[in-house]
C-alpha positions in Angstrom: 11.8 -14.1 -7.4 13.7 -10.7 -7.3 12.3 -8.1 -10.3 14.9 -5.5 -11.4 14.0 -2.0 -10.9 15.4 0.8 -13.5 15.3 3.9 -13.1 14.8 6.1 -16.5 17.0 9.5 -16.1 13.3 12.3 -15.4 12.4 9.4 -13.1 16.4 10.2 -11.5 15.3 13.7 -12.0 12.7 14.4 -10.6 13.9 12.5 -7.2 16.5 14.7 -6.4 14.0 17.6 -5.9 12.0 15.8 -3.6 12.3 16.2 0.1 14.6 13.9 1.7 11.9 12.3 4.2 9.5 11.4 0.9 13.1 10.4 -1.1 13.4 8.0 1.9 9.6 6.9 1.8 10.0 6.8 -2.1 13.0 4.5 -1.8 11.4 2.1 0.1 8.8 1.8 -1.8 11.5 1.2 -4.8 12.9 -1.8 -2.8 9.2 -3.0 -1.9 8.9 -3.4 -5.7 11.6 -5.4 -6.2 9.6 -8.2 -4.3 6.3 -7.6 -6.0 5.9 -4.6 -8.1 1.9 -4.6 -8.5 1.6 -5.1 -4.4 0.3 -1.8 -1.8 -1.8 1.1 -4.2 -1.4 0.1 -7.5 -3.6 1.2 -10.2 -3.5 0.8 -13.9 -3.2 3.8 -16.0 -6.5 4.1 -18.4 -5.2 4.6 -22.1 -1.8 4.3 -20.7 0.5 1.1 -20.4 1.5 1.9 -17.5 0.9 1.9 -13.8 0.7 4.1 -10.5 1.6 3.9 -7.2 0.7 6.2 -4.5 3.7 7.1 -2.2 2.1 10.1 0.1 1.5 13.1 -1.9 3.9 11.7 -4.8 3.4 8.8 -7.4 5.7 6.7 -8.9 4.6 5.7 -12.6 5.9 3.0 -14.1 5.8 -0.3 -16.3 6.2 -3.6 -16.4 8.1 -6.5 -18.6 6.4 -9.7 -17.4 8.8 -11.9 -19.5 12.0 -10.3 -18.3 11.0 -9.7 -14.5 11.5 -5.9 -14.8 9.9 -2.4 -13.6 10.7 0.5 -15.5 10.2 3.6 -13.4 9.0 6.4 -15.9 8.4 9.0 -13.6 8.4 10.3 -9.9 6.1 13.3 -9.7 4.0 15.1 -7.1 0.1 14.2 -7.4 -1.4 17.6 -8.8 -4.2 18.4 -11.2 -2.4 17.5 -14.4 -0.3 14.8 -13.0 -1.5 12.2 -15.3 -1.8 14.0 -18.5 
């Protein structure tokens, strides 16, 4: 079962101005979701419907449409202080 992995425009964004050895660790990850997208370091967001995973020093946020088989990637940031809020 393949899930279909979007990419909103900030999540687009915000890749381009990450290094190119995390883009390349980052893009993995990306395909590894296509497989499974809650496998690896996956956490739920609290008060959020949305998830994390960890990729290094960056996360990739995201959400997911069970009935259509699809991952919407929200956001690609670096993990900082106010990352979440």
């Amino acid at each position: 079962m393949s899930w279909a992995v979007n990419l909103s425009n900030r999540a687009r964004k915000n890749l381009k101005h990450v290094p190119v050895a995390d883009q390349q660790r980052i893009a993995a990850q990306l395909d590894a979701m296509r497989v499974n997208p809650l496998s690896g370091d996956v956490v739920n967001l609290k008060g959020q419907d949305a998830f994390r995973r960890r990729v290094g020093n960056y996360r990739i946020i995201f959400r997911i449409d069970f009935k259509l088989l699809a991952v919407a990637i929200l956001s690609i940031e670096r993990r900082t202080t106010t990352t979440y809020r």
